[in-house]
C-alpha positions as CSV (number, residue, x, y, z in Angstrom):
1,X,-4.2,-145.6,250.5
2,X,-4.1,-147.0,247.1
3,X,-7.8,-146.3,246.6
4,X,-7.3,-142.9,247.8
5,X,-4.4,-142.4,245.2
6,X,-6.7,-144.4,242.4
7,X,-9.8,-142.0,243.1
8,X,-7.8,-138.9,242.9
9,X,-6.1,-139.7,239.4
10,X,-9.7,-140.8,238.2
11,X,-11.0,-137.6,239.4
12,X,-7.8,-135.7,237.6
13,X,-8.5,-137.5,234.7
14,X,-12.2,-137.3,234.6
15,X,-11.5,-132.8,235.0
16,X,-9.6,-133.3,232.2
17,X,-11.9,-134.8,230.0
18,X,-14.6,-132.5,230.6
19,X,-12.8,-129.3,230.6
20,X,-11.4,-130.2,226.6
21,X,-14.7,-131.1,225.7
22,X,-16.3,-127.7,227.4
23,X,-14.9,-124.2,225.4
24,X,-15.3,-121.7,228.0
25,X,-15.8,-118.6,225.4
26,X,-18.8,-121.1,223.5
27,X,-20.4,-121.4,227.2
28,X,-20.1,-118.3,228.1
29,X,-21.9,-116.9,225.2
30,X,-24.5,-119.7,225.4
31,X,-24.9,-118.8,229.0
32,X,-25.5,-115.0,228.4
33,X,-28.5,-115.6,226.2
34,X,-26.7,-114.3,222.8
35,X,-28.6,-116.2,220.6
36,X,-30.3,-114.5,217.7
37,X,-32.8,-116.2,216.2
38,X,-34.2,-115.6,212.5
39,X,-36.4,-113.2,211.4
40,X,-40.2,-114.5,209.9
41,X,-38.8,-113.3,206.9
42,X,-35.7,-115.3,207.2
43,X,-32.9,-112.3,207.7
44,X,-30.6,-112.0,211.0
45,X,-29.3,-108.9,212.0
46,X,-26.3,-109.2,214.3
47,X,-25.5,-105.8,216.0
48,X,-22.2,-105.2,217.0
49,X,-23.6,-103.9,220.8
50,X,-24.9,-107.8,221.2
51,X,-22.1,-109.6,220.3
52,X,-19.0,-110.9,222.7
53,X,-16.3,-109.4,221.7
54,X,-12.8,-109.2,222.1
55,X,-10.1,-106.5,221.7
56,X,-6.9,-106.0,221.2
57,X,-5.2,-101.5,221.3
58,X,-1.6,-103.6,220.5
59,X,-2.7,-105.4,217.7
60,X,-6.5,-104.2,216.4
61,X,-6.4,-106.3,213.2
62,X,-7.0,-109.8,215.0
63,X,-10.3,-108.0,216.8
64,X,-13.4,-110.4,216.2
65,X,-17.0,-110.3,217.5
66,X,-19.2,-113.5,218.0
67,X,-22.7,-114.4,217.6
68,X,-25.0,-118.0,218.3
69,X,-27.3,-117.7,215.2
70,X,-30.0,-120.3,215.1
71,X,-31.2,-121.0,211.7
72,X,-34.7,-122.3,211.1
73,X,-35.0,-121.6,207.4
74,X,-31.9,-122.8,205.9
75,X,-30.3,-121.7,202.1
76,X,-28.2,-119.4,200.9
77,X,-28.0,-116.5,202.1
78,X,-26.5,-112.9,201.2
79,X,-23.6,-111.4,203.8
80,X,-23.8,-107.8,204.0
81,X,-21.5,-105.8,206.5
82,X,-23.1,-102.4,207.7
83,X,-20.8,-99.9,208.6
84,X,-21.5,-95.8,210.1
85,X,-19.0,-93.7,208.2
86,X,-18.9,-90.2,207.2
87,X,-16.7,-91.1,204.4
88,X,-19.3,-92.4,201.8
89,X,-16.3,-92.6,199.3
90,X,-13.9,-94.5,201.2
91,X,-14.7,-96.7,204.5
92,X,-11.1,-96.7,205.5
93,X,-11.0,-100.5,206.9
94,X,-7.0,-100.8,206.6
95,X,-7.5,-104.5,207.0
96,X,-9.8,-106.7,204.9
97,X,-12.5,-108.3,207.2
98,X,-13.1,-111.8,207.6
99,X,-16.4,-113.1,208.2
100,X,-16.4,-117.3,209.3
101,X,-19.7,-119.2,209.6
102,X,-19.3,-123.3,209.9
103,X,-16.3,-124.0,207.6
104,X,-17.2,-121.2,205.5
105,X,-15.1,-118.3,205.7
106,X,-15.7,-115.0,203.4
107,X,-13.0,-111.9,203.3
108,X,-13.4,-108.5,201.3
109,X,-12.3,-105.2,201.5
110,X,-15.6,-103.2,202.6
111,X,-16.9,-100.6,200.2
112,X,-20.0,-98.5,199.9
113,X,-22.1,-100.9,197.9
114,X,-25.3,-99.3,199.3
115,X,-25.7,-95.7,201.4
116,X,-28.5,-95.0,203.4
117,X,-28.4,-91.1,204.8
118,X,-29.9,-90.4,208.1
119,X,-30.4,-93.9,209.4
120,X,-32.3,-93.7,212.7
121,X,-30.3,-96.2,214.7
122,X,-27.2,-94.4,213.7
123,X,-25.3,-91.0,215.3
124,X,-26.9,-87.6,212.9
125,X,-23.8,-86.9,211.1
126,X,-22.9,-90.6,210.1
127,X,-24.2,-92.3,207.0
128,X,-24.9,-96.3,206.7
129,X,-22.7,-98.1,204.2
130,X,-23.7,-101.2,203.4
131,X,-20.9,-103.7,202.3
132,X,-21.2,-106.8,200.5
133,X,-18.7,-109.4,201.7
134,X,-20.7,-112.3,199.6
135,X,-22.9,-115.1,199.8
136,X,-23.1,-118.4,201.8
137,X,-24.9,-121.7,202.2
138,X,-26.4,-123.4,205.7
139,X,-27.5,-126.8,204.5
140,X,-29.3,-127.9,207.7
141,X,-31.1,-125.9,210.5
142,X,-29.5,-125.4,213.8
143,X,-27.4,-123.4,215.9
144,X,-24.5,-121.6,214.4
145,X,-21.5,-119.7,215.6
146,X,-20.6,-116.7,213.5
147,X,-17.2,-114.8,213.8
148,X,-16.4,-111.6,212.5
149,X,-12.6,-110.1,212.5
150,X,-11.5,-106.8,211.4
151,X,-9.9,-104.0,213.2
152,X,-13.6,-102.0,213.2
153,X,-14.5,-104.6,215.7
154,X,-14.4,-102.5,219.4
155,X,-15.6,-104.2,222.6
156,X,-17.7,-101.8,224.3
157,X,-15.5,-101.7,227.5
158,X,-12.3,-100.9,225.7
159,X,-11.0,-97.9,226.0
160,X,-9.9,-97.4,222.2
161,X,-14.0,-96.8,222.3
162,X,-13.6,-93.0,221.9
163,X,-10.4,-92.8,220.5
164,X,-10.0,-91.4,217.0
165,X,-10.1,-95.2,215.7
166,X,-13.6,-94.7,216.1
167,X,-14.4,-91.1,214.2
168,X,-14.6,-91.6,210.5
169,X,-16.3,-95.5,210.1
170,X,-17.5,-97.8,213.0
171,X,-18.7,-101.5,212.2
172,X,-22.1,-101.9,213.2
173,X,-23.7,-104.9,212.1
174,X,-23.5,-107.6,209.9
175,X,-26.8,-109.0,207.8
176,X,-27.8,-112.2,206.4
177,X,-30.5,-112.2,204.2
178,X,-31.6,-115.4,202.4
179,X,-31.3,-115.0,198.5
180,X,-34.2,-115.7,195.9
181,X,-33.9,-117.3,192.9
């Protein structure tokens, strides 16, 4: 009986263990292939429609979108959040978004730094608005998690999807691109 009772508290204790050391959310992403890897030329380009995401109608401000970059060619790199807007005057984020890579964490108020008109991947009546949110620096290659919050941020199975949220400015991507000296 007592080895019984000595085997099951191992076996409680060994779950235990494992399950603190194993995030569910990191798995799951790891699990669904959503790793991007870097471009020849050293950019990423993380699209809002490949990230996991998560939602909240109640409280939109905490909404955040998640990427596994892996990083071959490390350095510094510029941060660039690409909105669609009609608005090329005002993007009408009513939150500052927060963008967290490693330990490094960058927050800004988007604003129309760069407008491109009649981007192809974007509808016909919108306009891309490139934001700078700043710069940041990845000592060692390796796989990273990046994190993105802002109310823009809409999972594509919520319903606040086609709701007016959605009409004047969505957040479609954010953009590393490795800085020369």
């Amino acid at each position: 009986m007592r080895n019984k009772v000595f085997a099951y508290l191992v076996s409680l204790v060994l779950i235990q263990v494992w399950s603190c050391g194993h995030d569910g959310h990191k798995n799951d992403l790891r699990n669904a292939g959503n790793r991007i890897l870097q471009k020849d030329d050293g950019t990423f380009s993380l699209k809002l429609d490949n990230a996991a995401c998560y939602s909240d109608v109640k409280n939109p401000s905490g909404n955040t979108a998640e990427w596994i970059i892996v990083i071959s060619k490390p350095g510094r790199f510029d941060v660039w959040l690409s909105s669609a807007t009609k608005d090329t005057t005002d993007l009408d984020y009513a939150n500052s978004v927060k963008i967290s890579l490693v330990d490094k964490e960058l927050e800004a108020d988007p604003a129309c730094d760069k407008i491109i008109s009649n981007p192809g991947e974007y509808p016909s009546s919108y306009f891309r608005a490139d934001s700078h949110m700043g710069s940041l620096f990845i000592s060692e290659p390796g796989e990273y998690h990046i994190q993105v919050i802002s109310e823009k941020v809409i999972a594509k199975n919520t319903a606040i999807q086609n709701s007016s949220i959605a009409d004047d400015t969505m957040l479609m991507s954010v953009i590393l691109t490795p800085m020369t000296r």
